[in-house]
MIBAZA-38775 format. One record per residue: residue number from 1; x, y, z of N, C-alpha, C, O in turn; residue in one letter. Coordinates in nm, 3 decimals, always signed. Example, Ala and Ser with C-alpha at 12.3 -4.5 7.8 and 13.67 -1.06 7.14 Angstrom:
# MIBAZA-38775
seq, n_c1, n_c2, n_c3, ca_c1, ca_c2, ca_c3, c_c1, c_c2, c_c3, o_c1, o_c2, o_c3, type
1, +1.319, -0.569, +0.780, +1.230, -0.450, +0.780, +1.320, -0.330, +0.780, +1.424, -0.332, +0.846, A
2, +1.285, -0.225, +0.708, +1.367, -0.106, +0.714, +1.290, +0.003, +0.787, +1.341, +0.114, +0.804, S
# end
This chain:
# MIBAZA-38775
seq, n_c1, n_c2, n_c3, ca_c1, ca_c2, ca_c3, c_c1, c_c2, c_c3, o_c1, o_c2, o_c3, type
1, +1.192, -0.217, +1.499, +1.138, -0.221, +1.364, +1.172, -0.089, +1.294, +1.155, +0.021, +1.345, X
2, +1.234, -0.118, +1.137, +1.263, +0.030, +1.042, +1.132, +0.122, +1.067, +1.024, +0.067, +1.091, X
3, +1.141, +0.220, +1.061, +1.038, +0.319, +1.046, +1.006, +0.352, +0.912, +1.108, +0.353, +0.844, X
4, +0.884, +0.386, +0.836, +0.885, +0.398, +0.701, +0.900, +0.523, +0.655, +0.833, +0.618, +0.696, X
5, +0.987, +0.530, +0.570, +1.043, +0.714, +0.520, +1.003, +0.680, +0.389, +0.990, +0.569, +0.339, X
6, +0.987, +0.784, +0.345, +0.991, +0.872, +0.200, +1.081, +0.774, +0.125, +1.032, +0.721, +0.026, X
7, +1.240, +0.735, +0.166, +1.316, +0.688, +0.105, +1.308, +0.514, +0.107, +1.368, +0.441, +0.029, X
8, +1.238, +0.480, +0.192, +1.154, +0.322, +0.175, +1.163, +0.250, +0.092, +1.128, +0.307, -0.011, X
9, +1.203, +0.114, +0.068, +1.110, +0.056, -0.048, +1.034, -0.059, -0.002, +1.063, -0.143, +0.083, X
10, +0.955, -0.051, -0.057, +0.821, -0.125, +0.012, +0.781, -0.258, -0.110, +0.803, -0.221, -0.226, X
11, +0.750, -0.343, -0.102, +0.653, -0.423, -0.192, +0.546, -0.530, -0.059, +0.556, -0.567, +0.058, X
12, +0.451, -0.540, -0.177, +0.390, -0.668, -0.097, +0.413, -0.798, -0.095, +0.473, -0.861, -0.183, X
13, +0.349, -0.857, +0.043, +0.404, -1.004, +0.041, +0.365, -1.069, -0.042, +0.306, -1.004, -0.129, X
14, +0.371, -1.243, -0.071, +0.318, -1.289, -0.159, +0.172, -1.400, -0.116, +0.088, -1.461, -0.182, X
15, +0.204, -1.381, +0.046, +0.061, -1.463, +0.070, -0.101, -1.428, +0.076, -0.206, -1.472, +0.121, X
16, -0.051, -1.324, +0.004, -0.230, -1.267, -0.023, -0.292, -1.317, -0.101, -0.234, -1.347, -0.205, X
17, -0.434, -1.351, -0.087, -0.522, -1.313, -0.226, -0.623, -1.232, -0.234, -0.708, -1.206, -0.149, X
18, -0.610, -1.183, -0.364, -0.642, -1.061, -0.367, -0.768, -1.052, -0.514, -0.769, -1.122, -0.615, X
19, -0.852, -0.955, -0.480, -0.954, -0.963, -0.630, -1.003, -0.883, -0.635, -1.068, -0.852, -0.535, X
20, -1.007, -0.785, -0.765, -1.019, -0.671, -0.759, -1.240, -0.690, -0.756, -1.288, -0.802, -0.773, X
21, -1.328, -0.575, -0.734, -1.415, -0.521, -0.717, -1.471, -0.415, -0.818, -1.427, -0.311, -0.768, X
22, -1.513, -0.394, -0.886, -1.527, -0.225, -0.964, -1.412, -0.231, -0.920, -1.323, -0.311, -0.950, X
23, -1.410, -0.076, -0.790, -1.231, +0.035, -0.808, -1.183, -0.029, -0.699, -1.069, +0.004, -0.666, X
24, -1.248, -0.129, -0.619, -1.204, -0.196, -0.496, -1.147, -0.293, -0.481, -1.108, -0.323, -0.594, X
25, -1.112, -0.371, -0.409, -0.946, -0.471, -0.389, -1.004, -0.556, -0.249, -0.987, -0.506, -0.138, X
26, -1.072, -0.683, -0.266, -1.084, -0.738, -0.128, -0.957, -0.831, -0.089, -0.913, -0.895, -0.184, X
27, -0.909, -0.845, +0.002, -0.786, -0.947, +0.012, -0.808, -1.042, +0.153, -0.890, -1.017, +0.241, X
28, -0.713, -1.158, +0.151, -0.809, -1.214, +0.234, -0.604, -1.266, +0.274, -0.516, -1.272, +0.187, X
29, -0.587, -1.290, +0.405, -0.468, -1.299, +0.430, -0.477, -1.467, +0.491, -0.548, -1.478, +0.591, X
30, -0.431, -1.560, +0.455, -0.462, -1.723, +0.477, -0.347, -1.717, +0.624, -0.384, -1.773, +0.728, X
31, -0.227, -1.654, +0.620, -0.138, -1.657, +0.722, -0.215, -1.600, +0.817, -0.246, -1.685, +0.901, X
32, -0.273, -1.466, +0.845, -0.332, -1.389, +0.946, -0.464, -1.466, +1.005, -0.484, -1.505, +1.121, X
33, -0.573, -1.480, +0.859, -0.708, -1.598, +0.846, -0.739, -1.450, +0.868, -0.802, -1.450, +0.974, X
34, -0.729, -1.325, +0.824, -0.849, -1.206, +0.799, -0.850, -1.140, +0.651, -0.760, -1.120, +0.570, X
35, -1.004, -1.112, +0.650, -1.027, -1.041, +0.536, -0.974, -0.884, +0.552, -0.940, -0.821, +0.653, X
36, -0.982, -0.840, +0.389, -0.948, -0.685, +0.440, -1.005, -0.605, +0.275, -0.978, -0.663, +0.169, X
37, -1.057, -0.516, +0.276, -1.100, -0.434, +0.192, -1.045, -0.286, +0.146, -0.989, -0.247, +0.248, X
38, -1.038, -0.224, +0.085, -0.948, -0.127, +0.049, -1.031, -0.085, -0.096, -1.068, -0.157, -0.188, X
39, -1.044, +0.066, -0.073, -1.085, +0.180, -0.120, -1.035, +0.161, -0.308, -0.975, +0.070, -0.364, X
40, -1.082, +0.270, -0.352, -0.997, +0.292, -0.484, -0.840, +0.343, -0.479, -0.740, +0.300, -0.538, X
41, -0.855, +0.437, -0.397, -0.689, +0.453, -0.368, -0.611, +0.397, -0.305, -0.490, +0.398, -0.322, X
42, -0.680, +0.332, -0.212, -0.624, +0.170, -0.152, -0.571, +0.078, -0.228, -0.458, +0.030, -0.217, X
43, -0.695, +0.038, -0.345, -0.641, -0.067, -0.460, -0.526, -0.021, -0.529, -0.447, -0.106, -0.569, X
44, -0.503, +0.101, -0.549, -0.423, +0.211, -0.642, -0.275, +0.164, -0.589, -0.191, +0.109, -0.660, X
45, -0.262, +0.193, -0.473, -0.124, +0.149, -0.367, -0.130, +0.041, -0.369, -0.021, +0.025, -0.425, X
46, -0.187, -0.117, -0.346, -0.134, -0.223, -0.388, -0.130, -0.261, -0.488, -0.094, -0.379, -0.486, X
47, -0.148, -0.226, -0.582, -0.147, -0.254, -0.737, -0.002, -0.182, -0.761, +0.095, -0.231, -0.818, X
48, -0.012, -0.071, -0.710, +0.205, -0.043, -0.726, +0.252, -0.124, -0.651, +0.335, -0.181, -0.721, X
49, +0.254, -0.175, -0.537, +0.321, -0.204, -0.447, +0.325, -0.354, -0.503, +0.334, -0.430, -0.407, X
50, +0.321, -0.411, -0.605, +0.298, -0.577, -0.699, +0.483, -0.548, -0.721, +0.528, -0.657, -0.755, X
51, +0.563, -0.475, -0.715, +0.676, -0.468, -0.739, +0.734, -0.349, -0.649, +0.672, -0.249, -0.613, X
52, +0.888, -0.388, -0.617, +0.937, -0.314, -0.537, +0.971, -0.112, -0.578, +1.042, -0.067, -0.668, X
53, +0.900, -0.046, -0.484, +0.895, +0.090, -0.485, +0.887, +0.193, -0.426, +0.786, +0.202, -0.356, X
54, +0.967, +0.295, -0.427, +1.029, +0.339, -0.277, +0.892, +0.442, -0.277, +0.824, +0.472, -0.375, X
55, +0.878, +0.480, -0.151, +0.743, +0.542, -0.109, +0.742, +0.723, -0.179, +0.649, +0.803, -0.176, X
56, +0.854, +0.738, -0.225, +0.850, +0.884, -0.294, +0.786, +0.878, -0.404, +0.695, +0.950, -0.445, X
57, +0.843, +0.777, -0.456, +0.816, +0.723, -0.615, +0.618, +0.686, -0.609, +0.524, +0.709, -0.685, X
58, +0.628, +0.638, -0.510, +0.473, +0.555, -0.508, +0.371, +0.709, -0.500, +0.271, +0.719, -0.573, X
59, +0.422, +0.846, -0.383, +0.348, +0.954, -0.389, +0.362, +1.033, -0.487, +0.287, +1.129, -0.505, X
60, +0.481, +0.997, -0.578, +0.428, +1.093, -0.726, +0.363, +1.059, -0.795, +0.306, +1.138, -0.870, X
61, +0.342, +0.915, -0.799, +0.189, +0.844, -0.897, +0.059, +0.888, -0.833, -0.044, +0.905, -0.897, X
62, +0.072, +0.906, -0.697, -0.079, +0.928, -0.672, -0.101, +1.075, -0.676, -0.210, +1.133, -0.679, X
63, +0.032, +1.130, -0.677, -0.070, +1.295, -0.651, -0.072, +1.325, -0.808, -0.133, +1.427, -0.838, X
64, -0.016, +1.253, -0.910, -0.068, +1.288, -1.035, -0.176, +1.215, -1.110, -0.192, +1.226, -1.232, X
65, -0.268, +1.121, -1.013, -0.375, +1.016, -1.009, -0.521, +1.072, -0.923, -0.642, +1.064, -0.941, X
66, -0.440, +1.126, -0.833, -0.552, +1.157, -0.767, -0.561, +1.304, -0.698, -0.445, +1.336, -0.673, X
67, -0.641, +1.395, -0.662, -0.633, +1.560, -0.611, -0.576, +1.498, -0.444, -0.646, +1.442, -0.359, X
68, -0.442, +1.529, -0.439, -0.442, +1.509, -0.302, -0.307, +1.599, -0.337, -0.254, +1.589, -0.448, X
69, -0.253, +1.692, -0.231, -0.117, +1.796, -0.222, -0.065, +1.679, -0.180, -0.117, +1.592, -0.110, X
70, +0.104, +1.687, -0.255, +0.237, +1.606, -0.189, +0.227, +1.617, -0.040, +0.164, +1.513, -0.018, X
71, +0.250, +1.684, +0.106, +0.268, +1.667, +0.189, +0.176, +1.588, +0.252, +0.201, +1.512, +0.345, X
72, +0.066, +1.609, +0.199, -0.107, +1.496, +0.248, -0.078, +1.396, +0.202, -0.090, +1.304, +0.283, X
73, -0.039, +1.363, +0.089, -0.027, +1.245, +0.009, +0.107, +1.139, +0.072, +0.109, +1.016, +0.064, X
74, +0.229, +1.241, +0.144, +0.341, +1.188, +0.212, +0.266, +1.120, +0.332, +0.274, +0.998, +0.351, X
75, +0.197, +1.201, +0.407, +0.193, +1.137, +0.562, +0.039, +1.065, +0.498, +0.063, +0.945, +0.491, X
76, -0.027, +1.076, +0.477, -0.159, +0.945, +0.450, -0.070, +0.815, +0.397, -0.079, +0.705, +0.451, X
77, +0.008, +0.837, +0.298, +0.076, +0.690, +0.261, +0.163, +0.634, +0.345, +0.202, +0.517, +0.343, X
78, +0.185, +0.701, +0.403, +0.312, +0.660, +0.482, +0.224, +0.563, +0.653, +0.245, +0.453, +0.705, X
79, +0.146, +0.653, +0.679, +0.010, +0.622, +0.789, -0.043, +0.445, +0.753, -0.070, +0.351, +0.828, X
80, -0.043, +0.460, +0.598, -0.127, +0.338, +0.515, -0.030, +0.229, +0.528, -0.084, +0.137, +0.589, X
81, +0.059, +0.208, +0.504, +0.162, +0.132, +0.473, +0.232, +0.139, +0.619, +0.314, +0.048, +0.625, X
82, +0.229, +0.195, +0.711, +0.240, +0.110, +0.838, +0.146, +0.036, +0.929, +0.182, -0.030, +1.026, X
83, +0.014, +0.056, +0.885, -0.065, -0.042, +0.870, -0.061, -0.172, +0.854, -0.061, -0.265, +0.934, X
84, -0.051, -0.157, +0.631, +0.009, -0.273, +0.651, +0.137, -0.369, +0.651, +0.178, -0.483, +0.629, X
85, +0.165, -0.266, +0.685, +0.334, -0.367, +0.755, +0.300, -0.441, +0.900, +0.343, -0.542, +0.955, X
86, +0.174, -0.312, +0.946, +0.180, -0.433, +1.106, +0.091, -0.568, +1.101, +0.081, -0.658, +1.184, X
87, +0.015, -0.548, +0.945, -0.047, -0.670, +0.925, +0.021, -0.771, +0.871, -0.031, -0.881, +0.854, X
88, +0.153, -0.739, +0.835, +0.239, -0.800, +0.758, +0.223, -0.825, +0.611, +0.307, -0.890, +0.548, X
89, +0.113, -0.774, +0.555, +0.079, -0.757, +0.453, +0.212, -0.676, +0.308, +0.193, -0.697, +0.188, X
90, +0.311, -0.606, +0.352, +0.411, -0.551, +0.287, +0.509, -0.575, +0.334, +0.502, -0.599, +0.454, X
91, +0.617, -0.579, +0.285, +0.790, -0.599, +0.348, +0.839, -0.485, +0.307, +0.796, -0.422, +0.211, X
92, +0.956, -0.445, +0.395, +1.040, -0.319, +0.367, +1.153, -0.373, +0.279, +1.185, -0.489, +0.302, X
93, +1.201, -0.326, +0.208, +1.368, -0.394, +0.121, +1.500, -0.301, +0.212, +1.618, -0.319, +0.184, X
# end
């Protein structure tokens, strides 16, 4: 399996459903049959990830969205999104 870099492009699959909360995002995966919940900055990353975008691109929206330094912001997203790739929840391009 690709490993996910910086230079990535990532989107999500299309068998989710998904509904946003206040700042929160519950999704419920019908292929897997599990629920899954996700934070405000959680929702933040699948709400980019609705179209294809390479993971550099995705950490300059958040560190100008949210107080987090680029190198924290590299390895937490990168941590996040192999997640859900092992849920199958995202595809690599």
């Amino acid at each position: 399996m690709k490993s996910i870099s910086l230079e990535s492009v990532v989107y999500r699959t299309n068998e989710i459903v998904a509904s946003d909360i206040d700042k929160d995002t519950v999704m419920m995966s019908i292929k897997n049959g599990k629920y899954y919940g996700l934070n405000d900055i959680g929702s933040r990353i699948w709400e980019l990830l609705e179209n294809p975008i390479s993971v550099l691109n995705l950490c300059r929206i958040l560190t100008k969205e949210f107080e987090v330094k680029e190198n924290q912001c590299h390895i937490d997203v990168i941590e996040f999104l192999n997640i859900l790739r092992d849920e199958k929840l995202i595809s690599l391009r």
